[in-house]
PDB file of N, CA, C and O in Angstrom, chain B, residues numbered from 101:
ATOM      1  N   UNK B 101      -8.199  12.412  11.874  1.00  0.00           N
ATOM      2  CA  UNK B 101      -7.159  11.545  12.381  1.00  0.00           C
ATOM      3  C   UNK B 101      -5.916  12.333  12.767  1.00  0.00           C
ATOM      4  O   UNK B 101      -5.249  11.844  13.679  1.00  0.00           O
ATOM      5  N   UNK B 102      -5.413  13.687  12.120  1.00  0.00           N
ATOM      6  CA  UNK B 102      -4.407  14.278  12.741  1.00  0.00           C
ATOM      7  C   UNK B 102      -3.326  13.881  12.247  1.00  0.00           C
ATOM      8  O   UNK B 102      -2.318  14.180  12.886  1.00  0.00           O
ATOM      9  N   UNK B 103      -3.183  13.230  11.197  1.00  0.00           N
ATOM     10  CA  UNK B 103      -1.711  12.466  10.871  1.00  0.00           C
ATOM     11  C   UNK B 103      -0.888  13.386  10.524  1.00  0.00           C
ATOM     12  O   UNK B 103       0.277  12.988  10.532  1.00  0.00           O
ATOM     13  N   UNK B 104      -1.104  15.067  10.049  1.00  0.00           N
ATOM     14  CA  UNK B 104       0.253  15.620  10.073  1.00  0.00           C
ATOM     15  C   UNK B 104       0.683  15.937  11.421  1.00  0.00           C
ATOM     16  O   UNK B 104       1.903  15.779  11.459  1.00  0.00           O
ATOM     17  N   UNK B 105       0.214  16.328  12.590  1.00  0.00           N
ATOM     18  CA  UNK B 105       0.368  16.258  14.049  1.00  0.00           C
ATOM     19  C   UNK B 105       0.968  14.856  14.125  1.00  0.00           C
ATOM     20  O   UNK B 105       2.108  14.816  14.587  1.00  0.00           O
ATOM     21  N   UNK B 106       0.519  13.918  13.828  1.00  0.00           N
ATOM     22  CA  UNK B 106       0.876  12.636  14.337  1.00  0.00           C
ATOM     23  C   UNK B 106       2.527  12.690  13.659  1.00  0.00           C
ATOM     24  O   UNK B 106       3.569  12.751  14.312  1.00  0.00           O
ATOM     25  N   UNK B 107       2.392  12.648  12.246  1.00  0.00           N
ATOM     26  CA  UNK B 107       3.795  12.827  11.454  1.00  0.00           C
ATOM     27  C   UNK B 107       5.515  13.440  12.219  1.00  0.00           C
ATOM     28  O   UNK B 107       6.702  13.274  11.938  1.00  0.00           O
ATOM     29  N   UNK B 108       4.429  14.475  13.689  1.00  0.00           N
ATOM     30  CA  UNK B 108       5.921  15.100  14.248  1.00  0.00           C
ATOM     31  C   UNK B 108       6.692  14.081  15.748  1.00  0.00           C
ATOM     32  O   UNK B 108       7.768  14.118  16.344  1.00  0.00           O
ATOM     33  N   UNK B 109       5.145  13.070  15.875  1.00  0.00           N
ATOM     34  CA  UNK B 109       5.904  12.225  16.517  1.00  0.00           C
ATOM     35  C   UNK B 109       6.655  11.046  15.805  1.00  0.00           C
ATOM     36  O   UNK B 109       7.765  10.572  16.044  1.00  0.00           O
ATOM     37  N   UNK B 110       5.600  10.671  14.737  1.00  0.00           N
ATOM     38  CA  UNK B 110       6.667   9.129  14.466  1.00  0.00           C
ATOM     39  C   UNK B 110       6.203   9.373  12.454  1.00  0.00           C
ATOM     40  O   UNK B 110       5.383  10.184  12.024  1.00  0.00           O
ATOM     41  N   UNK B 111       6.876   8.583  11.783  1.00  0.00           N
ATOM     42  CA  UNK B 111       6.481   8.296  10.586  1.00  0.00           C
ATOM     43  C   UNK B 111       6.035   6.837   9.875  1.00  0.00           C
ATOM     44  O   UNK B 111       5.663   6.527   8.743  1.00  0.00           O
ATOM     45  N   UNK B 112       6.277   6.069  11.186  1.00  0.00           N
ATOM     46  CA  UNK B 112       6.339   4.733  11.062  1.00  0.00           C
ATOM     47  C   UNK B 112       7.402   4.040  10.589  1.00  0.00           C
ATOM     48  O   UNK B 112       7.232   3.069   9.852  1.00  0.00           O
ATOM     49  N   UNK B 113       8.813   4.529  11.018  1.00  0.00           N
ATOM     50  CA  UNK B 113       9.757   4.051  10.142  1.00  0.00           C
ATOM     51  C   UNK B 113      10.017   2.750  11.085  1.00  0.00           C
ATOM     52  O   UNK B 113       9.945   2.703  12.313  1.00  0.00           O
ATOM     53  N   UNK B 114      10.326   1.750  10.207  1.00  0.00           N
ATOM     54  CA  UNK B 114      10.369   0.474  10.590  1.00  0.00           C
ATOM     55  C   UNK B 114       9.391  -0.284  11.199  1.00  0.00           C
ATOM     56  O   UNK B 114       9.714  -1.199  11.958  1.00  0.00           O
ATOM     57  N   UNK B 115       7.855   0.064  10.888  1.00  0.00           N
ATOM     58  CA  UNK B 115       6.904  -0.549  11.107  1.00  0.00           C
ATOM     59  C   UNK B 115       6.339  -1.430  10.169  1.00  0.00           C
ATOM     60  O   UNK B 115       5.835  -0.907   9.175  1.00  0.00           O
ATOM     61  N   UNK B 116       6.307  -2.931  10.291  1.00  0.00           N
ATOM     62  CA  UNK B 116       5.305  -3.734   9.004  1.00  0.00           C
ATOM     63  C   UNK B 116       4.138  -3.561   8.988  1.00  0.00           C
ATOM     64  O   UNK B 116       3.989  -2.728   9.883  1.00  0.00           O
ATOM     65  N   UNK B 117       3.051  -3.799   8.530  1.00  0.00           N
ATOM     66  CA  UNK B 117       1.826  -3.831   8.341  1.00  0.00           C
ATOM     67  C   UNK B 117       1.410  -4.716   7.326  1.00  0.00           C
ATOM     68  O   UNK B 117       1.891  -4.634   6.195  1.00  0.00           O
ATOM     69  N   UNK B 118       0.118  -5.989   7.786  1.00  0.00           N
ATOM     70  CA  UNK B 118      -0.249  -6.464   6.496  1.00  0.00           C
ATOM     71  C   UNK B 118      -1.483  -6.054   6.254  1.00  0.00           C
ATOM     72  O   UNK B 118      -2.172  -5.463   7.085  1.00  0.00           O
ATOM     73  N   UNK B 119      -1.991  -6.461   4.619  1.00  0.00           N
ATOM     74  CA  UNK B 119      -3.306  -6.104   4.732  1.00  0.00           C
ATOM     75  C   UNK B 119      -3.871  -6.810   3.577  1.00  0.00           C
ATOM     76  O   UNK B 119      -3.697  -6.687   2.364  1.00  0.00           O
ATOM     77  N   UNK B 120      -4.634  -7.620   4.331  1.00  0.00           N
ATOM     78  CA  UNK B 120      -5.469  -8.232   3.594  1.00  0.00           C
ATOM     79  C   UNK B 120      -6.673  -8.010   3.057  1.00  0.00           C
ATOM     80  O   UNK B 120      -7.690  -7.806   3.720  1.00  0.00           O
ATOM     81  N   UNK B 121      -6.586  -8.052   1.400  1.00  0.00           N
ATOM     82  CA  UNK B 121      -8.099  -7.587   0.727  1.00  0.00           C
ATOM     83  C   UNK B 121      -7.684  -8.114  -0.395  1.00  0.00           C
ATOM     84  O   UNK B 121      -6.837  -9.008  -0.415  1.00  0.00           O
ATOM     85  N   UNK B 122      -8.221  -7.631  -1.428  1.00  0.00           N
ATOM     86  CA  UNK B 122      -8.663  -8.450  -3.253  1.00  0.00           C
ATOM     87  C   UNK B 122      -7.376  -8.349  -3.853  1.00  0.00           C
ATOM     88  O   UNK B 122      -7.136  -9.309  -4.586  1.00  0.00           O
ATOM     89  N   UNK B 123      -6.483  -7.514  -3.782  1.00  0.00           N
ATOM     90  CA  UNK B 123      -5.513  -7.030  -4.546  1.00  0.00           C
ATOM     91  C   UNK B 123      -4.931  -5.838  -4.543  1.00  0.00           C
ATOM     92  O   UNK B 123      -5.348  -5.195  -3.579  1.00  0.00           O
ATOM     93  N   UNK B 124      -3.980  -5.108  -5.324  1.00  0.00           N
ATOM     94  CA  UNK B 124      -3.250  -3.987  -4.853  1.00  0.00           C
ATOM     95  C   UNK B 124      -1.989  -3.593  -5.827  1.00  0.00           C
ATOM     96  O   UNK B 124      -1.006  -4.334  -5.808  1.00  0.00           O
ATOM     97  N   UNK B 125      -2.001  -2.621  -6.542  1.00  0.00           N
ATOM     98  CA  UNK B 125      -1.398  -1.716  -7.672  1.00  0.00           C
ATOM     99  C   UNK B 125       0.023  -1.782  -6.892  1.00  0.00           C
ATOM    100  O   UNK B 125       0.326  -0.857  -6.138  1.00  0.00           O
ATOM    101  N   UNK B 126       0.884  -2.879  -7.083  1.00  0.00           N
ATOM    102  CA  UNK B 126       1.959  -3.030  -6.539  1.00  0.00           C
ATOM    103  C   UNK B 126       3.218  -1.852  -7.294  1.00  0.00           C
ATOM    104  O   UNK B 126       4.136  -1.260  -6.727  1.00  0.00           O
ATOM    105  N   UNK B 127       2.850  -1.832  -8.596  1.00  0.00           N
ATOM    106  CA  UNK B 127       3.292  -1.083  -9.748  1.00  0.00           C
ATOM    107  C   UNK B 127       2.929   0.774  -9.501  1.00  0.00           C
ATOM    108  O   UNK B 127       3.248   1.741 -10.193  1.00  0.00           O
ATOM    109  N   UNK B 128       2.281   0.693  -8.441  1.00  0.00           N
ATOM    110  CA  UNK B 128       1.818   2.851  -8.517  1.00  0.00           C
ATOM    111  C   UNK B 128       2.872   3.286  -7.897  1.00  0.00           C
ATOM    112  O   UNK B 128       3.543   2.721  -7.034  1.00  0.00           O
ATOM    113  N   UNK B 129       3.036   4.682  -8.538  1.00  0.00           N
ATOM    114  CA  UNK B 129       4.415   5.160  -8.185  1.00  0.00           C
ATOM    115  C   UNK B 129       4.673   5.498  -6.876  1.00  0.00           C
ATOM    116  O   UNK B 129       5.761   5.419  -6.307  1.00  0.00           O
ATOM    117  N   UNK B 130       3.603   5.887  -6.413  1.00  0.00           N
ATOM    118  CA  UNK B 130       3.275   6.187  -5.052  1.00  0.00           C
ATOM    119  C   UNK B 130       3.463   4.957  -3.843  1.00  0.00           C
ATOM    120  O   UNK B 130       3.358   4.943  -2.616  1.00  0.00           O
ATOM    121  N   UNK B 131       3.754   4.082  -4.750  1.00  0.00           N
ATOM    122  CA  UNK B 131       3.962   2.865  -3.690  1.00  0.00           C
ATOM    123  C   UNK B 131       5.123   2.257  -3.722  1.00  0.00           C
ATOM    124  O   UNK B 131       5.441   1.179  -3.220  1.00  0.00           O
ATOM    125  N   UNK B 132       5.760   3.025  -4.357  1.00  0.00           N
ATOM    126  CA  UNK B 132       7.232   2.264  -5.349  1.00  0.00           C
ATOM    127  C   UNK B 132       8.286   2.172  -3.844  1.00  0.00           C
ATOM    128  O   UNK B 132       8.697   3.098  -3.145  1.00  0.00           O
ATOM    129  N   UNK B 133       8.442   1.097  -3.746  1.00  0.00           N
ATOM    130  CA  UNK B 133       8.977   1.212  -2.475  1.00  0.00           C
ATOM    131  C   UNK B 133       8.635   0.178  -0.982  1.00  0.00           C
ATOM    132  O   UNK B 133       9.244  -0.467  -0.128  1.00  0.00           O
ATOM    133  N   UNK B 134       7.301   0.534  -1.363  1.00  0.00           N
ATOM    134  CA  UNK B 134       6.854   0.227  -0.098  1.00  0.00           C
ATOM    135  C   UNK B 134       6.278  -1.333   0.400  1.00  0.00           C
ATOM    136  O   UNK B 134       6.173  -1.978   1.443  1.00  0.00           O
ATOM    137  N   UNK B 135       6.036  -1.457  -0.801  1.00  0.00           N
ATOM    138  CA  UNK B 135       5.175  -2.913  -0.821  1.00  0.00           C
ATOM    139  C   UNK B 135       6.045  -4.160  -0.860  1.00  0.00           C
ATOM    140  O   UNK B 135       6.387  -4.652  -1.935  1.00  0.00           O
ATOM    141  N   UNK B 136       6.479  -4.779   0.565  1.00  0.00           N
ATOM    142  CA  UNK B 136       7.529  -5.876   0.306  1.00  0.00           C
ATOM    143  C   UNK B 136       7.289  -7.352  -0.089  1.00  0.00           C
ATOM    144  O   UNK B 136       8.248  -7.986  -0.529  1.00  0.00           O
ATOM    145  N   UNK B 137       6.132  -7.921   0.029  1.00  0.00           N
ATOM    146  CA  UNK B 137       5.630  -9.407  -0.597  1.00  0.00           C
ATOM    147  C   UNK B 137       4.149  -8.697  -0.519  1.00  0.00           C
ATOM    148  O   UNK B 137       3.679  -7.773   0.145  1.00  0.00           O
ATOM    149  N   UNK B 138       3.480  -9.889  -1.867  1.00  0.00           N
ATOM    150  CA  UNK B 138       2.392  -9.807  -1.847  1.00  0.00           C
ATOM    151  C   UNK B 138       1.619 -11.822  -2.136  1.00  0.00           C
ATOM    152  O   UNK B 138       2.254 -12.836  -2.425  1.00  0.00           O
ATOM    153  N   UNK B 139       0.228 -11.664  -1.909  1.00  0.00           N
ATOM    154  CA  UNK B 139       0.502 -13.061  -2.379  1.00  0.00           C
ATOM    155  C   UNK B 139      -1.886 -13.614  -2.813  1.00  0.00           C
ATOM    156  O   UNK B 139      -2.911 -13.732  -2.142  1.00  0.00           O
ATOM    157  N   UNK B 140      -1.520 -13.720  -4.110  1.00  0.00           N
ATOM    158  CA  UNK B 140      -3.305 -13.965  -3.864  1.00  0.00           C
ATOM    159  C   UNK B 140      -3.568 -15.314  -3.781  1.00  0.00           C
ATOM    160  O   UNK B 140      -3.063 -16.210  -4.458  1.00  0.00           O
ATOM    161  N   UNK B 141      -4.622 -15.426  -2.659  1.00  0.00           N
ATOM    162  CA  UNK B 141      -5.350 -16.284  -2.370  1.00  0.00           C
ATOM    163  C   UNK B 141      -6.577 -16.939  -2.980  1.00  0.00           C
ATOM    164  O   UNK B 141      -7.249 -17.873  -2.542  1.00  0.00           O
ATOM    165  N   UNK B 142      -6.709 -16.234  -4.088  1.00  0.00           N
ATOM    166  CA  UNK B 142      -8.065 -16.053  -4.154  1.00  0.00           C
ATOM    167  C   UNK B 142      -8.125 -17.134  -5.702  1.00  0.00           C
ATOM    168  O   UNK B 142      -8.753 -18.193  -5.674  1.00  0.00           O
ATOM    169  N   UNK B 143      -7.512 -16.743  -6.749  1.00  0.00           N
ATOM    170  CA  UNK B 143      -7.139 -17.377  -7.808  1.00  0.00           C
ATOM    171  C   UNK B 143      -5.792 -16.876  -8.488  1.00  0.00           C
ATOM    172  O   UNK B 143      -4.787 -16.620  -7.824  1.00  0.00           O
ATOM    173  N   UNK B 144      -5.882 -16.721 -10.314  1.00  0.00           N
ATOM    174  CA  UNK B 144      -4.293 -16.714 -10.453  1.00  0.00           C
ATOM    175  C   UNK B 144      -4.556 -15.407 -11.182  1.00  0.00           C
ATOM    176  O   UNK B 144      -3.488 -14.836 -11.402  1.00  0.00           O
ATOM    177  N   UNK B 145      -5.344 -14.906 -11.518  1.00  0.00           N
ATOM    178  CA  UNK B 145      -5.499 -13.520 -12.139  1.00  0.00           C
ATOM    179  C   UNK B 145      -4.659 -12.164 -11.438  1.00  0.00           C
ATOM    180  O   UNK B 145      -4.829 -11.291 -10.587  1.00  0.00           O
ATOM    181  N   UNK B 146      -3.615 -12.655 -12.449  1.00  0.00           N
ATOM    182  CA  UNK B 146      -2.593 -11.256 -11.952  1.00  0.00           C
ATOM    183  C   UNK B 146      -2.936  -9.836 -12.041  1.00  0.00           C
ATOM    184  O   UNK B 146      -2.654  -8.897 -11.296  1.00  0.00           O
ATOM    185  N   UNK B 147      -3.618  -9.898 -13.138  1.00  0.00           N
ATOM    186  CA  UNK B 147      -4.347  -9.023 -13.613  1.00  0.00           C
ATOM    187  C   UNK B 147      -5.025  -7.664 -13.100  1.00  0.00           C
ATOM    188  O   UNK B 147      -4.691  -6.488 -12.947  1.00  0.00           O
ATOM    189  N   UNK B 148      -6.472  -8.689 -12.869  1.00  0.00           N
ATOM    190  CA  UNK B 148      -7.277  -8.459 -11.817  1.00  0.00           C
ATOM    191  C   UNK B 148      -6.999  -7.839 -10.639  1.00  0.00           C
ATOM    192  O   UNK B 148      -7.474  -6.746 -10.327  1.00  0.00           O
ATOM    193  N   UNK B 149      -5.982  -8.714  -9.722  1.00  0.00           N
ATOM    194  CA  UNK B 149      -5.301  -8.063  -8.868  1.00  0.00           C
ATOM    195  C   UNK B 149      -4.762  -6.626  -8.617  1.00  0.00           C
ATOM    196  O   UNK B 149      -5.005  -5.824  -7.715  1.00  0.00           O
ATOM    197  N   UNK B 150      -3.990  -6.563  -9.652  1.00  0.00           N
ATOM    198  CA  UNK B 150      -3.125  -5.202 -10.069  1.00  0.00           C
ATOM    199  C   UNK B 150      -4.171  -3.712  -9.969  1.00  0.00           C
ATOM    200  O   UNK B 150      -4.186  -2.530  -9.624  1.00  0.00           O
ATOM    201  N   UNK B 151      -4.940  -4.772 -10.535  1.00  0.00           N
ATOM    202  CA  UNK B 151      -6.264  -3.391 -10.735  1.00  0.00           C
ATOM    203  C   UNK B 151      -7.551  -3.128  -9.402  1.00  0.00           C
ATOM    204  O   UNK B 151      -8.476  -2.318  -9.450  1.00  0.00           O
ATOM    205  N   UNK B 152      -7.247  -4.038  -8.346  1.00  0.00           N
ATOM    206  CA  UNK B 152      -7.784  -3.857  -7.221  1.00  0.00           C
ATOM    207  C   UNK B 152      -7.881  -2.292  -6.467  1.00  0.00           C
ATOM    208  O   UNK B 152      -6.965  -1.936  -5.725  1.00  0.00           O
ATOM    209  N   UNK B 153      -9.059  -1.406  -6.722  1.00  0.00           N
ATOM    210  CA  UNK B 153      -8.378   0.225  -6.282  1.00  0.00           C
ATOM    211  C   UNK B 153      -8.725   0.325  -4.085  1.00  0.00           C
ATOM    212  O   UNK B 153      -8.444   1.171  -3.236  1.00  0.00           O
ATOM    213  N   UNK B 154      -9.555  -1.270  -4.034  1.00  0.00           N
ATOM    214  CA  UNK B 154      -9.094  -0.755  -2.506  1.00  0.00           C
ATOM    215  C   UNK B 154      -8.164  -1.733  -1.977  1.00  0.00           C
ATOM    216  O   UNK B 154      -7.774  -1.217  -0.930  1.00  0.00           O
ATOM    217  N   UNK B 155      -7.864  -2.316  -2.046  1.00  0.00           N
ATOM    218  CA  UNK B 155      -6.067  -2.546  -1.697  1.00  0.00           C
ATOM    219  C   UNK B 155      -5.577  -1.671  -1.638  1.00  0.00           C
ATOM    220  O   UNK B 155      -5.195  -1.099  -0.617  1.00  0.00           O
ATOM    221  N   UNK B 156      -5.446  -1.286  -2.946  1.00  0.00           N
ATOM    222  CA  UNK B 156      -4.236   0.342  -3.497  1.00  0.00           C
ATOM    223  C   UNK B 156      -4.630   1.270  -2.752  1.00  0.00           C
ATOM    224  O   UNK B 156      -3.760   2.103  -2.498  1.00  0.00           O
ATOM    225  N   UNK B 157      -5.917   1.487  -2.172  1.00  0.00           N
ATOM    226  CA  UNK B 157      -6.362   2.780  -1.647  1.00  0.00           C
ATOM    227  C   UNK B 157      -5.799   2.263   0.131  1.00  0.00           C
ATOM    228  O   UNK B 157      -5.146   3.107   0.744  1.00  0.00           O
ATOM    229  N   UNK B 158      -5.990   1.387   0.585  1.00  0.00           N
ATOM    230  CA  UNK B 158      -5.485   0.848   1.656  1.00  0.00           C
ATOM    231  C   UNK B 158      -4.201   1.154   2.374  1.00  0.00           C
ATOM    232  O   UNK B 158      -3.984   1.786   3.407  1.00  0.00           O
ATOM    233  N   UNK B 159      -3.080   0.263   1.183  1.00  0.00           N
ATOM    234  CA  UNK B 159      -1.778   0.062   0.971  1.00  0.00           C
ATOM    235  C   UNK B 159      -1.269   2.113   1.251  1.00  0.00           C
ATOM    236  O   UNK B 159      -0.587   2.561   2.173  1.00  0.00           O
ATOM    237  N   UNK B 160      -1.874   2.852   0.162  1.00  0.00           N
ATOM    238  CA  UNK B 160      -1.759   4.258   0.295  1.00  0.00           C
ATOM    239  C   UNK B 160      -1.935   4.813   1.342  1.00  0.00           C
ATOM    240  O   UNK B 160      -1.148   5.669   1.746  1.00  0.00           O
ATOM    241  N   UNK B 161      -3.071   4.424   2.049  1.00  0.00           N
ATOM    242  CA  UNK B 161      -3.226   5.155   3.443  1.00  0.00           C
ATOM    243  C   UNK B 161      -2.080   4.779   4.353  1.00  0.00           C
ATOM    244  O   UNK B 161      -1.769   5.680   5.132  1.00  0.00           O
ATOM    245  N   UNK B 162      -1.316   3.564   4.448  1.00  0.00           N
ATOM    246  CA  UNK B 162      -0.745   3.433   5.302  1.00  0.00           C
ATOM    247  C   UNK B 162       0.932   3.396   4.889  1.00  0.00           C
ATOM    248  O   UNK B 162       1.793   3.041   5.694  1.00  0.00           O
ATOM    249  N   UNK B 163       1.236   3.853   3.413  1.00  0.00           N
ATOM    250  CA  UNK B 163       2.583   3.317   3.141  1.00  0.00           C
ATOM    251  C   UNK B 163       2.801   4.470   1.794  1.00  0.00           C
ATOM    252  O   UNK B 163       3.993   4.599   1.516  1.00  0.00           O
ATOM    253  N   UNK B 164       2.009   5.176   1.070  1.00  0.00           N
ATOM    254  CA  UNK B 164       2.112   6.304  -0.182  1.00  0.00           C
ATOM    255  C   UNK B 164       3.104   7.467   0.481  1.00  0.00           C
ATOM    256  O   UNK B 164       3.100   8.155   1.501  1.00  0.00           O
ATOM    257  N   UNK B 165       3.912   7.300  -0.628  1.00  0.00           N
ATOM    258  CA  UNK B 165       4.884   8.954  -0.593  1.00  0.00           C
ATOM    259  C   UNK B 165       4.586   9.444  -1.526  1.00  0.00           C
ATOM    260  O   UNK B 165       5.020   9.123  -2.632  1.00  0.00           O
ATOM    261  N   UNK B 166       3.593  10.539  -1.260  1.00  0.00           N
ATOM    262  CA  UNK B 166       2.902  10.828  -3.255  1.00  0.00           C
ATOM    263  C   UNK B 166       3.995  12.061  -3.957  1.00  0.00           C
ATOM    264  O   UNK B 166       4.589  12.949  -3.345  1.00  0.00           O
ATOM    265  N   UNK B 167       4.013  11.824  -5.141  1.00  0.00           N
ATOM    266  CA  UNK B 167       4.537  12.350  -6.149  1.00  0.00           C
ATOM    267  C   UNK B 167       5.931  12.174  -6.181  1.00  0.00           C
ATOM    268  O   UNK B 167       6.789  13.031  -5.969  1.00  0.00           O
ATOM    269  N   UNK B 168       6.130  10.611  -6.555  1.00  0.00           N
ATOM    270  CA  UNK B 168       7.010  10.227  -6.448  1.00  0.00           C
ATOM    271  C   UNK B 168       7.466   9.937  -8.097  1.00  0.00           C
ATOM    272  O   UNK B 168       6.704   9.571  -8.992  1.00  0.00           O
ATOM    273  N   UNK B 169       8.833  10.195  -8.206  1.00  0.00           N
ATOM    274  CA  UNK B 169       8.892   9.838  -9.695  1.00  0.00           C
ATOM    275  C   UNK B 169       9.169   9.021 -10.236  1.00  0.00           C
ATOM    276  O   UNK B 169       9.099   9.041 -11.465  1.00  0.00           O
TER     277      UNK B 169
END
């Protein structure tokens, strides 16, 4: 995909993106920041949600600043 090449044209600043799937580690540090509403459809298990790793893996591809503290 080239995204550090891509990185010298844009970073996506001020771009939204949604993404819909099971759930998503709203809480990883790596995301601390990024994630502005979330909302499940599905039932009420907050839980569950939180612990969704492709959301989180999703959400990361398009929004992670890793090693964040």
């Amino acid at each position: 995909m080239d995204v550090p090449q891509a990185h010298a044209w844009s970073l996506g600043e001020g771009v939204r993106v949604a993404i819909i799937d099971t759930g998503a580690d709203t809480t990883h540090p790596d995301l601390r920041g990024a994630i502005a509403q979330v909302g499940n459809f599905v039932d009420a298990d907050t839980v569950q949600f939180g612990r969704d790793r492709h959301g989180t893996e999703l959400a990361g591809i398009i929004a992670a600043v890793a090693k964040q503290s």
